[in-house]
N, C-alpha and C positions, 0 to 999 in steps of 0.2 A: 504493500500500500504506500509505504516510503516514495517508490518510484513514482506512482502514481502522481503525488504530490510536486514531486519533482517535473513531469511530465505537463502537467497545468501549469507551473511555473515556466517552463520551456517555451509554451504556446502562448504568454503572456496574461493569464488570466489575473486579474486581480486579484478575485475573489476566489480564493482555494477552500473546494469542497472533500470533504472524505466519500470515497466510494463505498456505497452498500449497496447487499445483494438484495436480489427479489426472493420474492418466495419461491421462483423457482430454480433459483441457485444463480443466477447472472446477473453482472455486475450492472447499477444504477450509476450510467454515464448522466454528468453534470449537462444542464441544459447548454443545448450548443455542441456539445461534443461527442464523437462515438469513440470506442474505442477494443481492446483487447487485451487482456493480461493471460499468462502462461509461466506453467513453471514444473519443474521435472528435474527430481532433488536436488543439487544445489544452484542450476538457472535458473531465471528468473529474468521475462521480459516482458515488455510492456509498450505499449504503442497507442496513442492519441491521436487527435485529429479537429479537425472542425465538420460540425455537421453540414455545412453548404460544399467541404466538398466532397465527401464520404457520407453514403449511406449508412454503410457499414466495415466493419474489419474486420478479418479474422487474425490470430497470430497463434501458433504454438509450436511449444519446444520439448522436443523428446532425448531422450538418452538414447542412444541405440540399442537397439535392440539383437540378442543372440543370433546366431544362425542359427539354433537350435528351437528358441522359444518365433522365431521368425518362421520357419518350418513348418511349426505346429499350428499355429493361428493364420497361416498362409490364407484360407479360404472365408477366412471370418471379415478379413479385409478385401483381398484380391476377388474382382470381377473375372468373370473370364477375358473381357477386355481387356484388363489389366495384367491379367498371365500372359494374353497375347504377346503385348505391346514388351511387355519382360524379358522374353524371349528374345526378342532384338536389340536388347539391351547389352553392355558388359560391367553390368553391375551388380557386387557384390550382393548377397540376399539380404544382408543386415540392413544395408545402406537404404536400396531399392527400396524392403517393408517398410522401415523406419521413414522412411520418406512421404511414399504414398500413404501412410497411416499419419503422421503428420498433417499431410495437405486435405486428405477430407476432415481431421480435426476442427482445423482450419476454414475450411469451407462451412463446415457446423455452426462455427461461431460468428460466420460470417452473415448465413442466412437465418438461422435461428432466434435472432432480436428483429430481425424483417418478416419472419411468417409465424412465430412462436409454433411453427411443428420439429416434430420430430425430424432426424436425418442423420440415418444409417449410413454406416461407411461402403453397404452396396448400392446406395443413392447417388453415385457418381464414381466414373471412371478416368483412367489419367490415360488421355486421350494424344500427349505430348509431353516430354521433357528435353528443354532445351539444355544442356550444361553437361558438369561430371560429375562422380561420385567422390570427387574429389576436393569439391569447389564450390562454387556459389552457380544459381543458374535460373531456367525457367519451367513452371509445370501449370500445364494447363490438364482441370479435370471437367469432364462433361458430365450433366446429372442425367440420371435414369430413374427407371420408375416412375413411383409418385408426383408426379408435379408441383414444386411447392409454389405457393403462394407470392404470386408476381413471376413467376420462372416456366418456363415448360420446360418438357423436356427436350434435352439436346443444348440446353442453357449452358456455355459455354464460361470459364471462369478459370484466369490465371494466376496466379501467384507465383513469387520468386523464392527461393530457396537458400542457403546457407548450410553447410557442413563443416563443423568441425569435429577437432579427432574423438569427442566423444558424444556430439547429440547434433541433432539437426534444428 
């Protein structure tokens, strides 16, 4: 929440509000601003905004994940689109889950304070990644299924990336 604070100050607000949650567990952006907090034991990041020019934002940050524990939950995350697309990939399994499990996090919290529904991580596939497994880059995931609210499907949604040596 420190950051948070910090993050209003940044943006020049005056008036420094504390963020509290709803009841349904997501954070009460100060009027005027959307924003994203994430964290995955000891990161911790946070990202602001103004609402005229963001609807909304997603951000989150994971530790990577095993190849082992990556293996196992393969199918709880990965579309078949997304095994497709893997395939052509040369990207480590840790990296690869750890990422696209990331970027629908992401995408959740991105549409989630826009439609308040639900959105499973098979509610959209990673349709592009631009970059390495090594680096910083681009991934664009496309939604499926249900259609949420303001979106159809095929709603198309990019975000950038970051790797480092141990979370994304």
């Amino acid at each position: 929440r420190a950051l948070l604070i910090k993050a209003q100050l940044y943006l020049g607000e005056k008036k420094v509000e504390i963020i509290t949650n709803s009841s349904a567990g997501r954070p009460q952006w100060p009027k005027g601003l959307v924003g994203s907090i994430s964290h995955s034991h000891s990161e911790v990041s946070v990202i602001l905004a103004r609402a005229q020019a963001y609807f909304s934002i997603g951000l989150d940050v994971e530790r990577l994940v095993s190849f082992e524990r990556a293996n196992s939950l393969l199918t709880k995350v990965f579309t078949k689109e997304d095994i497709k697309l893997s395939q052509g990939l040369n990207w480590p399994t840790d990296k690869l889950f750890t990422l696209l499990f990331s970027a629908k996090e992401s995408l959740f919290k991105l549409l989630n304070p826009l439609s308040e529904q639900f959105f499973g991580l098979q509610n959209a596939y990673c349709s592009s990644i631009q970059g390495h497994s090594d680096g910083e880059g681009y991934i664009e995931l496309t939604l499926i299924g249900t259609p949420i609210v303001n979106y159809h499907k095929q709603s198309r949604f990019v975000g950038r990336y970051l790797l480092r040596p141990s979370c994304i």
